[in-house]
Backbone as numpy.savetxt, mean C-alpha at the origin, in Angstrom:
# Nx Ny Nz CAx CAy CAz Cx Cy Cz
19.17 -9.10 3.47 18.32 -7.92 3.47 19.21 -6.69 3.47
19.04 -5.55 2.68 19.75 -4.39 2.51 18.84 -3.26 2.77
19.76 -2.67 2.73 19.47 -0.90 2.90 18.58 -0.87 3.85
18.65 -1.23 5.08 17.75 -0.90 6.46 18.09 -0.25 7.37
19.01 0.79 7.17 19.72 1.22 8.19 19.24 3.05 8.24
18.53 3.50 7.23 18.36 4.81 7.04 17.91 5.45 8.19
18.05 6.59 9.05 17.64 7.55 10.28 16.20 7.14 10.56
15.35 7.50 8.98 13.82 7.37 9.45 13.56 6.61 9.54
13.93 4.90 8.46 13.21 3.66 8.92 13.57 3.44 10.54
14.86 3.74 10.89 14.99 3.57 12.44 14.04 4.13 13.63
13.37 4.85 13.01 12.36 5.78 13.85 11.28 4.80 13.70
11.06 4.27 12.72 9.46 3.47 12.65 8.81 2.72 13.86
9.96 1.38 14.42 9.66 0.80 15.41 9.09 1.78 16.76
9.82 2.77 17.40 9.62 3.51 18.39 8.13 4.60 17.68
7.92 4.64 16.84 6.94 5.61 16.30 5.72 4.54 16.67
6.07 3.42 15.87 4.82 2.60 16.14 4.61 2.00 17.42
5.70 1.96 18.96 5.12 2.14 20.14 4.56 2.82 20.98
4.40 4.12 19.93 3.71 4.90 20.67 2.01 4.51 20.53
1.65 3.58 19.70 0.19 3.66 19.71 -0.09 2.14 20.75
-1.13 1.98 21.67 -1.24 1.58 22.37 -2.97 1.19 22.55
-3.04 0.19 23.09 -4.47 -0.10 22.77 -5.03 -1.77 22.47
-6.08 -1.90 22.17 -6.76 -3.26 21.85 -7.05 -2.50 19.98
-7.28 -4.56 19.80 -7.31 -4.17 18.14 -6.22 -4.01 17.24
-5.11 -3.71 18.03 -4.17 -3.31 17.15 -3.86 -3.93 15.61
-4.40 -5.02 15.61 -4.31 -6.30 14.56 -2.46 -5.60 14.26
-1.25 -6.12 15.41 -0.08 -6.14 14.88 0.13 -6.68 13.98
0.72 -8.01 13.34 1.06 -8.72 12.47 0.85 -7.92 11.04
-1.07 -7.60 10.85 -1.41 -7.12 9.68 -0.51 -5.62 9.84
0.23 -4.84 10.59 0.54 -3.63 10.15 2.50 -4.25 10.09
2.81 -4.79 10.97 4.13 -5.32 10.48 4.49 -5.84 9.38
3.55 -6.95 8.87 3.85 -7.23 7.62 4.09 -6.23 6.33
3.36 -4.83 6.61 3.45 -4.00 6.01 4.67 -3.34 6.01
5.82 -2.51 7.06 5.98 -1.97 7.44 7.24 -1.84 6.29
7.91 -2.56 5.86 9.19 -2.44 4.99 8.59 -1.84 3.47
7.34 -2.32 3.20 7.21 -2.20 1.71 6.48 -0.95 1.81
6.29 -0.28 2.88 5.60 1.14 2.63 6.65 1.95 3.19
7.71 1.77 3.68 8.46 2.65 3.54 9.55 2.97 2.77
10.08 1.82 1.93 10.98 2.29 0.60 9.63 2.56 -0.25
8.50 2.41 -0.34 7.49 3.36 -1.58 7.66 5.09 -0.92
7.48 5.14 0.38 7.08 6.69 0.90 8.50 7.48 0.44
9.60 6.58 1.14 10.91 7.13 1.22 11.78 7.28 -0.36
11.77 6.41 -1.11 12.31 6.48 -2.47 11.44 6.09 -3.86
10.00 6.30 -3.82 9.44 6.03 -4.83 8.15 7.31 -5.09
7.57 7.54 -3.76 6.36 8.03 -4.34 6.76 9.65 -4.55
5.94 10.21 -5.04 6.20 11.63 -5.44 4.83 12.27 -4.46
5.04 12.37 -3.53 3.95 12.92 -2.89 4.20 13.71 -1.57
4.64 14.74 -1.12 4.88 15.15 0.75 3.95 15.76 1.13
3.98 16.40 2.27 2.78 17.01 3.43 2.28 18.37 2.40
3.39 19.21 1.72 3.24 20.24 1.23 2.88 20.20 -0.42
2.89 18.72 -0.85 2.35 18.85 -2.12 0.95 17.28 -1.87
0.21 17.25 -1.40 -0.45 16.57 -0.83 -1.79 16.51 -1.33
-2.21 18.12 -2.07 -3.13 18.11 -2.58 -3.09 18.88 -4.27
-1.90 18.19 -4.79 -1.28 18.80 -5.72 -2.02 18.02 -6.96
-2.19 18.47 -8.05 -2.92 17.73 -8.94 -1.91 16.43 -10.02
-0.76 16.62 -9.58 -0.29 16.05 -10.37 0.57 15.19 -9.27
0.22 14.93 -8.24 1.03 13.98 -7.03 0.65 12.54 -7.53
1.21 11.76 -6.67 1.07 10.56 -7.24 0.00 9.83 -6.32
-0.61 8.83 -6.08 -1.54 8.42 -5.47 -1.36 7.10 -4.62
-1.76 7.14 -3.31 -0.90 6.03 -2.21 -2.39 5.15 -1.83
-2.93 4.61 -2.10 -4.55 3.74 -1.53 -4.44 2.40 -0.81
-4.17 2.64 0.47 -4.16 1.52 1.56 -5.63 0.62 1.68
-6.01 -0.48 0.48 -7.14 -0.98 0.87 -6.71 -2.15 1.75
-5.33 -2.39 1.94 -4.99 -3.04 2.97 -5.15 -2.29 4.55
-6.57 -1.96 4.81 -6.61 -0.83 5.74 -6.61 -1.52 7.33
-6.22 -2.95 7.57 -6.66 -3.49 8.56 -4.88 -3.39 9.29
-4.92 -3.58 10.84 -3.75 -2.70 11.22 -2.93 -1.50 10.58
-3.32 -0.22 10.61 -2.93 0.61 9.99 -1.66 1.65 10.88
-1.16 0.73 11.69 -0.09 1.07 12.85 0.86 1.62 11.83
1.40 0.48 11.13 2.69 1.29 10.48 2.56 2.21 9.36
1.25 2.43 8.70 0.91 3.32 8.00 1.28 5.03 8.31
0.39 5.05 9.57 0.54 6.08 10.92 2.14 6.10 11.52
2.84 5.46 10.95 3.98 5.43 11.59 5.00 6.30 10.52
4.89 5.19 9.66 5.32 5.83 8.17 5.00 7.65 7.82
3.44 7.82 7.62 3.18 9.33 7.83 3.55 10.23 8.70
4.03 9.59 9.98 4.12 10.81 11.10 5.89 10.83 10.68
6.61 9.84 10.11 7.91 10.16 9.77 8.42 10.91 8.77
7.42 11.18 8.22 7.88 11.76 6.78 6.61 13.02 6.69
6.55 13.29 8.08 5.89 14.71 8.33 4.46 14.79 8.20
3.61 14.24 7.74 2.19 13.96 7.34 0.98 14.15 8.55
1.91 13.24 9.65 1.08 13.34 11.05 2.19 13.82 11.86
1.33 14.51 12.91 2.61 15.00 14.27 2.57 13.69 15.19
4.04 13.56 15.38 3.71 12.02 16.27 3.17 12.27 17.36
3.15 13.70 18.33 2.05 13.56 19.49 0.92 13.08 19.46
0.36 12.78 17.91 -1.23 12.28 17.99 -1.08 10.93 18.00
-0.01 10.27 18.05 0.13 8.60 17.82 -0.60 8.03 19.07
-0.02 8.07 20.85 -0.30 7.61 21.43 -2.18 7.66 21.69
-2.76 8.47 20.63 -4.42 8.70 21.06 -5.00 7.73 20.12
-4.36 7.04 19.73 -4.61 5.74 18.15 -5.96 4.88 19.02
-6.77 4.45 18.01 -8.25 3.90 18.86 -8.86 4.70 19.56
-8.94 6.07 20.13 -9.04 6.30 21.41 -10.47 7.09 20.45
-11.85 7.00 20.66 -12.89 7.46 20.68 -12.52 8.91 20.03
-11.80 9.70 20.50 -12.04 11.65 19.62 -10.57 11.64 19.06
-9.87 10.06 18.69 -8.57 10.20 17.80 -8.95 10.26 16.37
-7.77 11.78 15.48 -8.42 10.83 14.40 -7.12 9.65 13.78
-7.03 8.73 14.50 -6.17 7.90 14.04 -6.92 6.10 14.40
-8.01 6.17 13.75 -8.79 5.07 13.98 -8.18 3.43 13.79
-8.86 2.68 13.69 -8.88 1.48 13.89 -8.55 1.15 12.00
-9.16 2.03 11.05 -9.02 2.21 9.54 -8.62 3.82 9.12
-8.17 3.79 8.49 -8.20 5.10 8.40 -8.99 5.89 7.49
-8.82 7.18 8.18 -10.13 7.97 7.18 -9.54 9.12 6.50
-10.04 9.27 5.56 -9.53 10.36 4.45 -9.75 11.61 4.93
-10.62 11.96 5.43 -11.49 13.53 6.22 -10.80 13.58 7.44
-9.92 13.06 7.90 -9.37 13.26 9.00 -7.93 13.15 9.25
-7.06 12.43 8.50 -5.72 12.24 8.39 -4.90 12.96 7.29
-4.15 13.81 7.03 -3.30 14.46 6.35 -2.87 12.99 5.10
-2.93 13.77 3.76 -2.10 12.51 3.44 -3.07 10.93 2.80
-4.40 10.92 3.28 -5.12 9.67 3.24 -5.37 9.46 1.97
-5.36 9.45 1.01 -6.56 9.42 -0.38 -7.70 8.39 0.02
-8.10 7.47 0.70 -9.31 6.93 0.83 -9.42 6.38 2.20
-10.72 6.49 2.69 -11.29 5.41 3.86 -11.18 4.37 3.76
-10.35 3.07 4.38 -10.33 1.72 4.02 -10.56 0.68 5.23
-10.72 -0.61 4.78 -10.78 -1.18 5.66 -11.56 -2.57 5.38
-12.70 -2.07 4.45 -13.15 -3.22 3.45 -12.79 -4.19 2.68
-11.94 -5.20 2.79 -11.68 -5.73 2.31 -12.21 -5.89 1.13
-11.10 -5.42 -0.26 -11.33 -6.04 -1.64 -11.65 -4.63 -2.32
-11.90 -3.61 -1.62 -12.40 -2.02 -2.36 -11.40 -1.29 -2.70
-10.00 -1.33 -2.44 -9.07 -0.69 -2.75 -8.30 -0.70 -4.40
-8.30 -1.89 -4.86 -7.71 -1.77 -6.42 -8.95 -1.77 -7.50
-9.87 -1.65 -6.61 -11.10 -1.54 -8.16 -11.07 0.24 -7.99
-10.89 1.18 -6.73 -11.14 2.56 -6.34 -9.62 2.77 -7.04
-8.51 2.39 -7.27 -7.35 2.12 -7.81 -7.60 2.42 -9.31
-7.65 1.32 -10.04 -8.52 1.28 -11.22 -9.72 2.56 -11.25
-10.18 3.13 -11.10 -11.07 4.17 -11.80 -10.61 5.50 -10.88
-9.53 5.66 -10.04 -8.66 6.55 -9.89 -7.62 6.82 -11.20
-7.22 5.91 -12.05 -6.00 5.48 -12.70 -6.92 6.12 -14.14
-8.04 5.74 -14.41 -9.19 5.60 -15.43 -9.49 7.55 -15.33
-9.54 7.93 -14.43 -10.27 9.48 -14.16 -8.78 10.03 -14.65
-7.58 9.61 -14.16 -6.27 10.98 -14.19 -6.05 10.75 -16.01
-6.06 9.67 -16.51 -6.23 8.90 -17.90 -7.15 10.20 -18.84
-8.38 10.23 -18.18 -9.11 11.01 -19.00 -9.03 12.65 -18.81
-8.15 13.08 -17.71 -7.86 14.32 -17.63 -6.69 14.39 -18.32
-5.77 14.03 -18.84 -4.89 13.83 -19.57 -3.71 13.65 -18.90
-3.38 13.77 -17.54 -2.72 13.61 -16.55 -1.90 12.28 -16.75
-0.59 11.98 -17.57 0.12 10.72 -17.69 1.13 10.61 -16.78
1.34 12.02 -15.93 2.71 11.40 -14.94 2.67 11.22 -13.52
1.26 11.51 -12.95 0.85 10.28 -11.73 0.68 9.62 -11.65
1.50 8.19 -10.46 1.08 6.88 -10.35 0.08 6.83 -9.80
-0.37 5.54 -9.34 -1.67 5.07 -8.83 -0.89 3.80 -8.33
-0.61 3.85 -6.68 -0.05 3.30 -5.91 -1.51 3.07 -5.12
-1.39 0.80 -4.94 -2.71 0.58 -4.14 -1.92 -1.14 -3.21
-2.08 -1.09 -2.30 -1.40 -1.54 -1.41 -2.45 -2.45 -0.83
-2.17 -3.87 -1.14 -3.37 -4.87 -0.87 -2.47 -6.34 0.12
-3.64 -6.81 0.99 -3.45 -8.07 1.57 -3.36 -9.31 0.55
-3.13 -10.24 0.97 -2.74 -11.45 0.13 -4.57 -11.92 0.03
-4.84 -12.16 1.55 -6.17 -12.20 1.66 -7.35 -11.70 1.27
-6.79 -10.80 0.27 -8.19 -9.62 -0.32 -8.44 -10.43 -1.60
-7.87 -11.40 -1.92 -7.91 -12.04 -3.11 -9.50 -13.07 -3.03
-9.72 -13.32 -2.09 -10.90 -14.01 -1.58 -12.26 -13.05 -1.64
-11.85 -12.18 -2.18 -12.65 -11.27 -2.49 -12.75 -10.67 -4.10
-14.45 -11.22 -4.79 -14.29 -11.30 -6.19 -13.82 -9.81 -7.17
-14.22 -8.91 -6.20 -14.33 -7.30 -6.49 -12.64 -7.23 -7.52
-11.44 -8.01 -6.52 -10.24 -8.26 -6.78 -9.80 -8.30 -7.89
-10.33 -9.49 -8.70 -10.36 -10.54 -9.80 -11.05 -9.85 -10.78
-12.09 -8.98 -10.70 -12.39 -8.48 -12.01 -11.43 -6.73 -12.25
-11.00 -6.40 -10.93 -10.19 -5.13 -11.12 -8.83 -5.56 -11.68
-8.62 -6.87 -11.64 -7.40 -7.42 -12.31 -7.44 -7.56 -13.56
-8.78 -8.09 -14.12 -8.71 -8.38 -15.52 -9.22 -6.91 -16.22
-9.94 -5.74 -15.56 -10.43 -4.77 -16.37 -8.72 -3.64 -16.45
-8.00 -3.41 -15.54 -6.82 -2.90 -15.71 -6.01 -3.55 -16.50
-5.38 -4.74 -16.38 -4.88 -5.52 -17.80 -5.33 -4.94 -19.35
-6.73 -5.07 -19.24 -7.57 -5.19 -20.61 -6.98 -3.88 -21.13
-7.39 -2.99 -20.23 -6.73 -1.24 -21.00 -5.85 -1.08 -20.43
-5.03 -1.48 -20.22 -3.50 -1.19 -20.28 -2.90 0.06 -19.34
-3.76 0.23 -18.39 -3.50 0.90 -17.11 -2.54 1.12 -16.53
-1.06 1.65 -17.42 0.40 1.70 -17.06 0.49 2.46 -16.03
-0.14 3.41 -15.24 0.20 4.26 -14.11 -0.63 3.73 -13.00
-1.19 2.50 -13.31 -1.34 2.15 -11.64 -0.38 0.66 -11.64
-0.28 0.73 -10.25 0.43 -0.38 -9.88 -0.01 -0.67 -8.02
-0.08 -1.91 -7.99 -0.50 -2.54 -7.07 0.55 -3.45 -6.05
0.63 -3.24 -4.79 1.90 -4.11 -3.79 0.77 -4.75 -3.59
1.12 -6.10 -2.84 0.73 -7.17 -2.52 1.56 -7.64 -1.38
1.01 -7.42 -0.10 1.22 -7.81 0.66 1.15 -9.39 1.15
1.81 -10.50 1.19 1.82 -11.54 1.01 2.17 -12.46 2.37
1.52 -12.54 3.36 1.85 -12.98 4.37 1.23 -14.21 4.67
1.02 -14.91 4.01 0.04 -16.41 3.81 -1.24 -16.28 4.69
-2.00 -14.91 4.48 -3.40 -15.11 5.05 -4.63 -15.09 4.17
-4.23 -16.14 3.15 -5.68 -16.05 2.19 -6.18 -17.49 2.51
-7.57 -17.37 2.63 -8.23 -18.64 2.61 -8.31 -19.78 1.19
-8.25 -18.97 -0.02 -8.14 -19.70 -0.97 -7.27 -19.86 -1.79
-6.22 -18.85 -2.16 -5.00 -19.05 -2.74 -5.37 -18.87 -4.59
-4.32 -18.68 -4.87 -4.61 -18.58 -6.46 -3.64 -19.69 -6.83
-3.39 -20.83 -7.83 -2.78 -21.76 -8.17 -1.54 -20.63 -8.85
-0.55 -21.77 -8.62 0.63 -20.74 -9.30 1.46 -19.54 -8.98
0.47 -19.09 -7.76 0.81 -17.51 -7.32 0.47 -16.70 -7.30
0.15 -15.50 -6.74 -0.38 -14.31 -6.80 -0.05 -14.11 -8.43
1.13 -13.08 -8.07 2.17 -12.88 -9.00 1.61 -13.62 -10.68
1.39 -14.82 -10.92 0.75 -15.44 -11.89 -0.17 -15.04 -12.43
-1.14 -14.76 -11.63 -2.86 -14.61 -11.92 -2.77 -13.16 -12.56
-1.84 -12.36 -11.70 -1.70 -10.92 -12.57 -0.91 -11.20 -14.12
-0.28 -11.46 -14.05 -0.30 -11.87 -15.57 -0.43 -12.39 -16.43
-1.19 -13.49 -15.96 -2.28 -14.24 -16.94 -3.58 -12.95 -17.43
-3.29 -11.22 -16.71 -4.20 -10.78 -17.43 -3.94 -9.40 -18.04
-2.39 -9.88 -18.18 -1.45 -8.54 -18.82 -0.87 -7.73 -18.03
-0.76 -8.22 -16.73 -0.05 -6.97 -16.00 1.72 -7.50 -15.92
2.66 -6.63 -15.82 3.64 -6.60 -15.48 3.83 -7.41 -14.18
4.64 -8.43 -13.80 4.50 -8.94 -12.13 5.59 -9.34 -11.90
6.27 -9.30 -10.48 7.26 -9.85 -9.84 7.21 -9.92 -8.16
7.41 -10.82 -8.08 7.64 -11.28 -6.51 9.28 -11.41 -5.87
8.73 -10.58 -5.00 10.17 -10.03 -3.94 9.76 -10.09 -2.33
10.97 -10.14 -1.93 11.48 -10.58 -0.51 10.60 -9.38 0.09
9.60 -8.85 0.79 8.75 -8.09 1.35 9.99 -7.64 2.68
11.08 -7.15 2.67 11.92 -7.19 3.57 13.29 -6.55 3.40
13.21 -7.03 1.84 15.03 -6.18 1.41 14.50 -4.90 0.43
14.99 -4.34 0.79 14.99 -2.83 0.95 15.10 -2.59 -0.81
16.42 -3.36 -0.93 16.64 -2.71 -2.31 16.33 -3.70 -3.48
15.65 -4.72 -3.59 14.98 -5.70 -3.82 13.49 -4.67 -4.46
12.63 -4.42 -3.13 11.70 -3.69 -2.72 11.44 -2.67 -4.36
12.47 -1.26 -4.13 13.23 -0.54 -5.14 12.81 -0.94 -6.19
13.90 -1.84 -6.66 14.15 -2.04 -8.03 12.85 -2.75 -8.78
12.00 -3.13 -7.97 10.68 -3.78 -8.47 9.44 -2.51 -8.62
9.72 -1.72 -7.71 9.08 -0.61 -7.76 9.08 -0.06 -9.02
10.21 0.41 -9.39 11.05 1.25 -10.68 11.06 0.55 -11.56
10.62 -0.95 -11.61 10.86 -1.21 -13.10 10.16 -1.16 -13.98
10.39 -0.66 -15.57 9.81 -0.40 -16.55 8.52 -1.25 -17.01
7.58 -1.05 -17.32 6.31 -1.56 -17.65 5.81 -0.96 -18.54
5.97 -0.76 -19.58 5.20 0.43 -20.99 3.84 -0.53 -21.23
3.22 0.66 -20.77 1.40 -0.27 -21.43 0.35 -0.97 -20.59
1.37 -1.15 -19.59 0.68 -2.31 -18.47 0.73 -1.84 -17.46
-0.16 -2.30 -16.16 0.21 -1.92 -15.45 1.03 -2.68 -14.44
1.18 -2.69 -13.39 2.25 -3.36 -12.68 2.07 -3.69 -11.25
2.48 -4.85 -11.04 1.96 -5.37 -9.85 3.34 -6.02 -9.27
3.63 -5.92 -7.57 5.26 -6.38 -6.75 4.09 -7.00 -6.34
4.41 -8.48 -5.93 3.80 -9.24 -4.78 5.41 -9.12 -3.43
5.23 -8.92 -2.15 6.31 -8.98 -1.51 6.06 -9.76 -0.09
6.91 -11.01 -0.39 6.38 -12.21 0.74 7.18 -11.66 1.78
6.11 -11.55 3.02 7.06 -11.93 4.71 6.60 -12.83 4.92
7.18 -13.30 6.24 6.83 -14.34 6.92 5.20 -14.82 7.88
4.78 -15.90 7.45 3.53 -16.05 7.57 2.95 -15.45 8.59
1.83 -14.87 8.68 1.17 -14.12 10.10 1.01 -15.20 11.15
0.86 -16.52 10.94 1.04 -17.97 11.57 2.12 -18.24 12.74
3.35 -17.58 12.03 4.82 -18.06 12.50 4.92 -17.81 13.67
């Protein structure tokens, strides 16, 4: 595993003890925690001060279940003040249990629903398309487990079909799907034209280079395995 040593990822762990509480669903926000911060830190084009910029790039957590390191990630890279961390769950926080767009700096959507995030992905990607807007991504950040959800499967094959090169989808891969796709995540996306590769959910610069790689036409999908939520 490389490149883990940077000031801010070092801040993450202690950022994310500051939230405290029941619910936390840990695992679901750890598993996250590496692949959203080389996107925040060296990929996305988006900060606190260009946030509502028309030409920023677009971050959609429908992986909205433990959203610890999300909140962790944002308060490092300025988005949230970390004094609001320790009020996480707390009834008049706005740093809920999912997060909400009307209340968090930084959010593009309310999530938490499993399976609503890459179809809201897809006709985010479809709207900047028809404004003529070609140099924002459409960054959508999904559980392995959302796949059990059909909404999934047809936002896979309608982005393929038109060739949806500015969105791209992480895949969080922690062996919590009930049904599995034969072959692989990673597979099923390109059995329907998307760009795909599966990486170590962990090495930094692994992470990177899957991010950045070229896709003309298609759009693009990292699956990035950690270790099972089981283990």
């Amino acid at each position: 595993m490389t490149n883990r040593t940077s000031s801010g990822y070092a801040e993450l762990p202690g950022l994310m003890a500051l939230m405290t509480g029941d619910e936390k669903h840990g695992p679901a926000a750890t598993s996250t925690l590496d692949a959203l911060w080389v996107l925040y830190d060296r990929v996305l084009r988006v900060t606190p001060a260009t946030a509502d910029d028309q030409d920023r790039d677009r971050f959609l957590l429908s992986k909205g279940h433990g959203p610890m390191a999300y909140y962790a990630v944002l308060a490092a890279k300025g988005f949230l003040d970390p004094a609001v961390l320790p009020s996480f769950g707390a009834y008049d926080s706005p740093l809920g249990h999912h997060p909400d767009r009307l209340l968090i700096p930084g959010v593009e959507i309310s999530s938490g629903s499993l399976g609503h995030g890459l179809p809201i992905g897809v006709g985010t990607a479809l709207g900047l398309r028809a404004q003529g807007l070609t140099e924002p991504a459409v960054w959508v950040l999904l559980g392995d487990a959302e796949f059990d959800e059909g909404s999934n499967h047809e936002a896979v094959a309608f982005a393929g079909a038109y060739g949806l090169d500015r969105l791209h989808a992480l895949v969080i891969d922690n062996s919590s799907a009930t049904l599995g796709w034969q072959g692989g995540i990673a597979a099923r996306f390109a059995a329907e034209g998307w760009s795909a590769e599966t990486v170590d959910g962990r090495d930094h610069d692994a992470l990177h280079t899957a991010y950045t790689a070229e896709h003309p036409g298609r759009p693009r999908v990292v699956v990035a395995r950690v270790e099972s939520k089981n283990a």
